[in-house]
C-alpha angles and dihedrals in degrees: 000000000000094000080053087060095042085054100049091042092054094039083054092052095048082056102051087054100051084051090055098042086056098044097048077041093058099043094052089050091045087051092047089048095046083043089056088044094052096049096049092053092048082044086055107046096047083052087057093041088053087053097045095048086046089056092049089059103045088048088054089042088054091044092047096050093049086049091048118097115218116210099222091171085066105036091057081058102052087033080054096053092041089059081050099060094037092061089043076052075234088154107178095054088043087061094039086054098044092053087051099050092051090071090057105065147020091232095083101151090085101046090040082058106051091042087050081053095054092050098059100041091054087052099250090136094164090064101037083053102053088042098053100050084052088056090041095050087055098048110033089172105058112101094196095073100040079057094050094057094047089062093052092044095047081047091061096040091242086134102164088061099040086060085061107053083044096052093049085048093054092043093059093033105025082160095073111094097195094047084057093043089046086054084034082061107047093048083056089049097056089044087260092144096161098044097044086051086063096057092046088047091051083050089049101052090054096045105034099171095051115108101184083064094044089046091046085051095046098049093048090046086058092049097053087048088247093137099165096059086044094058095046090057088045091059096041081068105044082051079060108029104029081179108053105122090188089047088044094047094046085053089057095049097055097043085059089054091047088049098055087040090057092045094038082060100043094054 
């Protein structure tokens, strides 16, 4: 009877413990779950502050710009000038007088693009790049500047990228026949012939009388083993040029590849 006692006593006493165990357990956890609460509505509410105050302020930038006169007489002036120096390739006063001129007027996408421009003619890629996807990222629509960055990505051999500046900028402006020969280039760069042929086509179509497109279309068509549409721009130039030995050359070239492909199949 006694070792009964002693077991239940001791059976009693496991499960107080466990009791207590859980209970400590689930208040810590409780405390560790109202913590993570707590930080993610202060978390919250600093993230709504921040908006807020981000709001405020774009709402006193608008109403201080519409208060703002802007002298136009003067900014014509300074813009003037800018144009100056960049024609002198004096770069330096061309930045110090578009800046300038920024503060001078509301119509800043003009003056953003031709300071976009100055930075990257004077090789300050960096610059010219960030500048240029702001400008990007606020008008969506305009080619020039897909195209833009296009020229500062395939300068710096980043020609995935590049394509698709390129692409965007032929999308908006398919018109453009050296926006189509610059994509045109970079296909033909990454081994892309066919598709390359397709971009000089679309140049030579805008421009019909140009060579250098026919020739860029006939030698990626080669390329790409598509003889027949080589030979035909061959001989687009030699309707032109009679006298043009590289395009008559080329012909024959091609004439001998179309001849082994036709006996090569007949065989």
């Amino acid at each position: 009877m006694p070792q009964l006692y002693i077991f239940l006593a001791s059976l009693a006493a496991i499960v107080a413990i466990v009791v207590v165990r859980n209970v400590l357990y689930t208040r810590a956890k409780q405390a560790e779950f109202d913590k993570e609460v707590s930080q993610k509505v202060k978390e919250l509410q600093q993230e709504r502050q921040k908006e807020a105050s981000e709001e405020r302020f774009r709402e006193a930038y608008v109403k201080e710009q519409q208060k703002k006169k802007f002298d136009v007489s003067q900014f014509k002036v300074v813009f003037r000038k800018a144009e100056m120096a960049m024609a002198k390739k004096q770069w330096n006063e061309a930045k110090r007088l578009l800046i300038q001129s920024m503060t001078l007027t509301r119509e800043e996408l003009p003056v953003s693009l031709s300071l976009a421009s100055v930075y990257m003619e004077s090789g300050d890629l960096r610059r010219a790049e960030e500048l240029y996807q702001k400008l990007s990222e606020a008008n969506p629509d305009n080619a020039s500047i897909h195209e833009s960055l296009g020229k500062i990505y395939a300068h710096r051999k980043m020609y995935k990228e590049a394509i698709a500046c390129y692409v965007k900028a032929t999308e908006l402006d398919n018109g453009d026949d050296k926006k189509w020969v610059a994509l045109g280039r970079l296909y033909y760069l990454l081994m892309r012939s066919s598709i390359a042929a397709e971009c000089f086509r679309r140049a030579a179509e805008l421009r019909p009388r140009e060579s250098a497109y026919l020739f860029l279309l006939a030698e990626s068509c080669r390329d790409a083993d598509d003889y027949e549409n080589a030979l035909f721009a061959y001989e687009r130039i030699l309707t032109m040029e009679p006298y043009n030995e590289k395009a008559r050359e080329g012909a024959q070239d091609v004439r001998i590849k179309l001849n082994e492909m036709e006996k090569m199949m007949s065989r």
